[in-house]
Every structure is written in structure tokens, then in C-alpha cells.
C-alpha positions in Angstrom: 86.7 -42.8 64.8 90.3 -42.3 64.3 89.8 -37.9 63.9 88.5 -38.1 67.5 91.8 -39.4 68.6 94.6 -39.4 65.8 96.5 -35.9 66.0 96.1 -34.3 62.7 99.5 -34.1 60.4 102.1 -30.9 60.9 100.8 -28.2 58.3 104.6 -28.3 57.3 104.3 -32.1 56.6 101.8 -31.7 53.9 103.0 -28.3 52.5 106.5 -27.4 52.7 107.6 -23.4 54.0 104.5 -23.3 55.7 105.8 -20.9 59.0 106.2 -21.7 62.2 103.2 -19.1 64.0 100.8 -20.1 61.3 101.3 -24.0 61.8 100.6 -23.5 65.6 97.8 -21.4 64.6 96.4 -24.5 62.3 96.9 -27.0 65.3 95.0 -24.9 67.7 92.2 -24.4 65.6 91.8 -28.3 65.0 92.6 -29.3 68.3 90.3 -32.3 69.7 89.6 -30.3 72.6 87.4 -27.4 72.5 88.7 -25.7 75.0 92.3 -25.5 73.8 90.7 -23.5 70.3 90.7 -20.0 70.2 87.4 -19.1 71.8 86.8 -16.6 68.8 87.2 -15.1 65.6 88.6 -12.2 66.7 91.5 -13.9 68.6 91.9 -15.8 65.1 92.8 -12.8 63.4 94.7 -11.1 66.4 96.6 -14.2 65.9 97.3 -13.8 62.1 98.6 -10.4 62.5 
């Protein structure tokens, strides 16, 4: 039960260089709570580019 509560690690933690917008992006797509994920695809890849 510990993924329903335990943050997940920094992206940069587990791979160093990994850059600053794409580990936010990481963490907001694994968030715990769905309403703080992007609500779609499309703002996924807005959010890459």
C-alpha cells in the first residue's frame, strides 16, 4: 500500500542529467492525485515541446 502514499523518487535521483521541465513533467504524470495529472494527451505533448 506504500504507492498509494509514498511520493515516487526524483527522476534525477535514479538517472542523473535528467532536466528540470521533463522531471516535473514525470511527477505530474504519477501524481497520487488524479486531478493534479495532465487531463490529456495532448497537454502531455504540449508539455514536451
Amino acid at each position: 500500500m506504500a504507492h498509494l502514499t509514498t511520493p515516487p523518487p526524483r527522476p534525477s535521483s535514479l538517472r542523473e542529467g535528467t532536466h528540470g521541465n521533463l522531471e516535473e513533467l514525470i511527477l505530474r504524470l504519477l501524481e497520487k492525485e488524479p486531478a493534479r495529472r495532465p487531463a490529456s494527451a495532448e497537454l502531455v505533448m504540449a508539455a514536451l515541446r
